[in-house]
C-alpha positions as CSV (number, residue, x, y, z in Angstrom):
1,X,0.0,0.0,0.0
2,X,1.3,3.6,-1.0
3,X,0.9,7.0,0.9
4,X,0.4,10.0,-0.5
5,X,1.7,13.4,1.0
6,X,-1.3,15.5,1.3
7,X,0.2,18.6,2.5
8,X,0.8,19.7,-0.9
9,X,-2.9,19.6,-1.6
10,X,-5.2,22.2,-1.0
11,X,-7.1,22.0,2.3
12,X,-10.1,21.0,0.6
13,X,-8.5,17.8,-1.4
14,X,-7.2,16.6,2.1
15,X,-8.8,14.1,4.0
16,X,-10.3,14.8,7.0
17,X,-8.0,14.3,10.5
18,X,-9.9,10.6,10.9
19,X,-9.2,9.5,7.4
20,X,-12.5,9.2,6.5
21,X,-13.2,11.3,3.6
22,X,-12.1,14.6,1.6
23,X,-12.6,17.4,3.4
24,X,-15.4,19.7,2.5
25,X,-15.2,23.8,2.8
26,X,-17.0,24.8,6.2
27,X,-16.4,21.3,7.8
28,X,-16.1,20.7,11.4
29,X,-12.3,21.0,12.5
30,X,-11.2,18.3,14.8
31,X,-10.5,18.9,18.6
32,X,-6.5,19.3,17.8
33,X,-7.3,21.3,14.7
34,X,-9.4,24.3,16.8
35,X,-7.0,23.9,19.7
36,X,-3.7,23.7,18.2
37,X,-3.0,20.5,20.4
38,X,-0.7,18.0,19.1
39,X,-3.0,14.9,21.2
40,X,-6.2,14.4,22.3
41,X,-5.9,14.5,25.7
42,X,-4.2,17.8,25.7
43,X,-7.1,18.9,23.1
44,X,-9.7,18.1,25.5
45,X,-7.6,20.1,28.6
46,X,-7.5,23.3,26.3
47,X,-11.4,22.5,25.6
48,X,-12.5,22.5,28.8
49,X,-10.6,25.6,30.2
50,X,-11.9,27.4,26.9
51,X,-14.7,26.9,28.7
52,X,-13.9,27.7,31.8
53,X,-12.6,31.3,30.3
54,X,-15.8,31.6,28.5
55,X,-17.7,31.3,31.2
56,X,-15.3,33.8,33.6
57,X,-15.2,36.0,30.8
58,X,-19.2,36.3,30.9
59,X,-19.2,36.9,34.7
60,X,-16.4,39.4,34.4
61,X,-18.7,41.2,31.6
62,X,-21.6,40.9,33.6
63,X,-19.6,42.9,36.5
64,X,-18.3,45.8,34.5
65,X,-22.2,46.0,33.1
66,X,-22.9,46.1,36.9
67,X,-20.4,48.4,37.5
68,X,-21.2,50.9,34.9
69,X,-24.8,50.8,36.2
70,X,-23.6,51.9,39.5
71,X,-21.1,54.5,38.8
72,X,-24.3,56.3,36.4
73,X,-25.7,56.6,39.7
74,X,-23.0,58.2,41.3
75,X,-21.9,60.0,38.4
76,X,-25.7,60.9,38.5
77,X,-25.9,62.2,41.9
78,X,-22.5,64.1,41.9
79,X,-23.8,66.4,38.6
80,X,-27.5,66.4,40.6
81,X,-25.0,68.2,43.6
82,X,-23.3,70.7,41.7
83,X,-19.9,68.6,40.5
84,X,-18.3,67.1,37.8
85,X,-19.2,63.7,36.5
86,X,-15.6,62.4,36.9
87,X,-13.7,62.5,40.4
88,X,-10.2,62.3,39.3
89,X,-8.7,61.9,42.6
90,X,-10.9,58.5,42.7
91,X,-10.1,57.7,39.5
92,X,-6.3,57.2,40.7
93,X,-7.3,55.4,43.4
94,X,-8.6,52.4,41.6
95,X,-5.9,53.0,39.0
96,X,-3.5,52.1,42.0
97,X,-5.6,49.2,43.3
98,X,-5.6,47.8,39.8
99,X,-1.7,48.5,39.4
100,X,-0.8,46.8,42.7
101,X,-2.6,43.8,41.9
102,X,-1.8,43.0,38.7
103,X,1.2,45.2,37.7
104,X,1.5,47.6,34.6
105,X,-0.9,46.3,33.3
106,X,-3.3,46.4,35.5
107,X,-3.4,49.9,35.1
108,X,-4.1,49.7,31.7
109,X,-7.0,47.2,32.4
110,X,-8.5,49.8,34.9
111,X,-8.1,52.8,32.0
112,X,-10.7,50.5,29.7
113,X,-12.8,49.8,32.9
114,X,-12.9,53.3,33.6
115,X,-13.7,54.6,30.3
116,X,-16.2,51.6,29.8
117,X,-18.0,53.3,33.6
118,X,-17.7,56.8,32.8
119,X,-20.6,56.3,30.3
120,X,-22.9,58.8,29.2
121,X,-25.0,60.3,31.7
Protein backbone atom coordinates (compact mmCIF):
# COMPACT_ATOMS: atom_id res chain seq x y z
CA UNK A 1 0.00 0.00 0.00
CA UNK A 2 1.28 3.60 -0.96
CA UNK A 3 0.89 6.96 0.88
CA UNK A 4 0.41 10.01 -0.47
CA UNK A 5 1.71 13.37 1.01
CA UNK A 6 -1.28 15.53 1.31
CA UNK A 7 0.20 18.62 2.50
CA UNK A 8 0.81 19.72 -0.95
CA UNK A 9 -2.85 19.61 -1.63
CA UNK A 10 -5.16 22.23 -0.97
CA UNK A 11 -7.10 21.96 2.27
CA UNK A 12 -10.13 21.05 0.58
CA UNK A 13 -8.48 17.82 -1.42
CA UNK A 14 -7.17 16.59 2.08
CA UNK A 15 -8.81 14.14 3.97
CA UNK A 16 -10.25 14.76 7.04
CA UNK A 17 -7.97 14.26 10.47
CA UNK A 18 -9.93 10.60 10.88
CA UNK A 19 -9.25 9.48 7.38
CA UNK A 20 -12.48 9.18 6.49
CA UNK A 21 -13.16 11.33 3.62
CA UNK A 22 -12.08 14.57 1.65
CA UNK A 23 -12.56 17.37 3.42
CA UNK A 24 -15.41 19.71 2.47
CA UNK A 25 -15.25 23.82 2.75
CA UNK A 26 -16.96 24.78 6.23
CA UNK A 27 -16.37 21.30 7.85
CA UNK A 28 -16.07 20.65 11.35
CA UNK A 29 -12.26 21.01 12.55
CA UNK A 30 -11.20 18.31 14.75
CA UNK A 31 -10.52 18.90 18.58
CA UNK A 32 -6.49 19.25 17.83
CA UNK A 33 -7.26 21.34 14.73
CA UNK A 34 -9.41 24.26 16.84
CA UNK A 35 -7.02 23.90 19.73
CA UNK A 36 -3.66 23.70 18.16
CA UNK A 37 -3.01 20.49 20.38
CA UNK A 38 -0.72 18.02 19.08
CA UNK A 39 -3.03 14.87 21.20
CA UNK A 40 -6.18 14.35 22.28
CA UNK A 41 -5.87 14.52 25.75
CA UNK A 42 -4.23 17.79 25.70
CA UNK A 43 -7.11 18.93 23.07
CA UNK A 44 -9.73 18.13 25.51
CA UNK A 45 -7.64 20.07 28.64
CA UNK A 46 -7.55 23.33 26.31
CA UNK A 47 -11.36 22.51 25.59
CA UNK A 48 -12.50 22.48 28.80
CA UNK A 49 -10.63 25.64 30.20
CA UNK A 50 -11.90 27.35 26.93
CA UNK A 51 -14.71 26.89 28.65
CA UNK A 52 -13.92 27.66 31.77
CA UNK A 53 -12.60 31.26 30.31
CA UNK A 54 -15.76 31.60 28.48
CA UNK A 55 -17.70 31.30 31.24
CA UNK A 56 -15.33 33.84 33.57
CA UNK A 57 -15.22 35.96 30.82
CA UNK A 58 -19.23 36.26 30.88
CA UNK A 59 -19.20 36.85 34.74
CA UNK A 60 -16.42 39.38 34.35
CA UNK A 61 -18.72 41.22 31.56
CA UNK A 62 -21.62 40.88 33.63
CA UNK A 63 -19.63 42.90 36.54
CA UNK A 64 -18.31 45.83 34.54
CA UNK A 65 -22.22 46.02 33.12
CA UNK A 66 -22.90 46.08 36.92
CA UNK A 67 -20.37 48.40 37.49
CA UNK A 68 -21.23 50.85 34.92
CA UNK A 69 -24.80 50.83 36.15
CA UNK A 70 -23.59 51.89 39.48
CA UNK A 71 -21.09 54.50 38.75
CA UNK A 72 -24.27 56.27 36.39
CA UNK A 73 -25.69 56.62 39.74
CA UNK A 74 -23.05 58.22 41.28
CA UNK A 75 -21.91 60.02 38.40
CA UNK A 76 -25.70 60.93 38.53
CA UNK A 77 -25.95 62.21 41.85
CA UNK A 78 -22.51 64.08 41.94
CA UNK A 79 -23.77 66.44 38.60
CA UNK A 80 -27.47 66.36 40.60
CA UNK A 81 -25.02 68.23 43.62
CA UNK A 82 -23.31 70.68 41.68
CA UNK A 83 -19.89 68.57 40.49
CA UNK A 84 -18.26 67.11 37.83
CA UNK A 85 -19.15 63.67 36.48
CA UNK A 86 -15.59 62.35 36.85
CA UNK A 87 -13.70 62.49 40.38
CA UNK A 88 -10.23 62.34 39.32
CA UNK A 89 -8.71 61.87 42.57
CA UNK A 90 -10.87 58.53 42.70
CA UNK A 91 -10.06 57.65 39.45
CA UNK A 92 -6.26 57.20 40.66
CA UNK A 93 -7.31 55.39 43.43
CA UNK A 94 -8.57 52.38 41.58
CA UNK A 95 -5.86 52.98 39.02
CA UNK A 96 -3.48 52.09 41.98
CA UNK A 97 -5.55 49.16 43.29
CA UNK A 98 -5.57 47.81 39.82
CA UNK A 99 -1.75 48.54 39.43
CA UNK A 100 -0.83 46.81 42.71
CA UNK A 101 -2.55 43.76 41.88
CA UNK A 102 -1.82 42.96 38.69
CA UNK A 103 1.20 45.16 37.72
CA UNK A 104 1.51 47.59 34.59
CA UNK A 105 -0.87 46.28 33.34
CA UNK A 106 -3.29 46.41 35.46
CA UNK A 107 -3.38 49.86 35.10
CA UNK A 108 -4.12 49.73 31.71
CA UNK A 109 -6.98 47.16 32.36
CA UNK A 110 -8.47 49.79 34.93
CA UNK A 111 -8.07 52.79 32.04
CA UNK A 112 -10.67 50.47 29.68
CA UNK A 113 -12.76 49.75 32.92
CA UNK A 114 -12.95 53.32 33.58
CA UNK A 115 -13.67 54.55 30.27
CA UNK A 116 -16.25 51.64 29.75
CA UNK A 117 -18.01 53.32 33.61
CA UNK A 118 -17.67 56.85 32.76
CA UNK A 119 -20.58 56.26 30.30
CA UNK A 120 -22.93 58.79 29.22
CA UNK A 121 -25.02 60.28 31.67
Amino acid sequence: MTTTDTTALPTSARTDAEGTGPRTPGAEKTAAERTGARTDDAALLITDARERIDALDDRIIGLIQERAAVSAVIQEARIGSGGRRVNLAREMEVLGRYRDALGRPGTALAMTMLELCRGRV
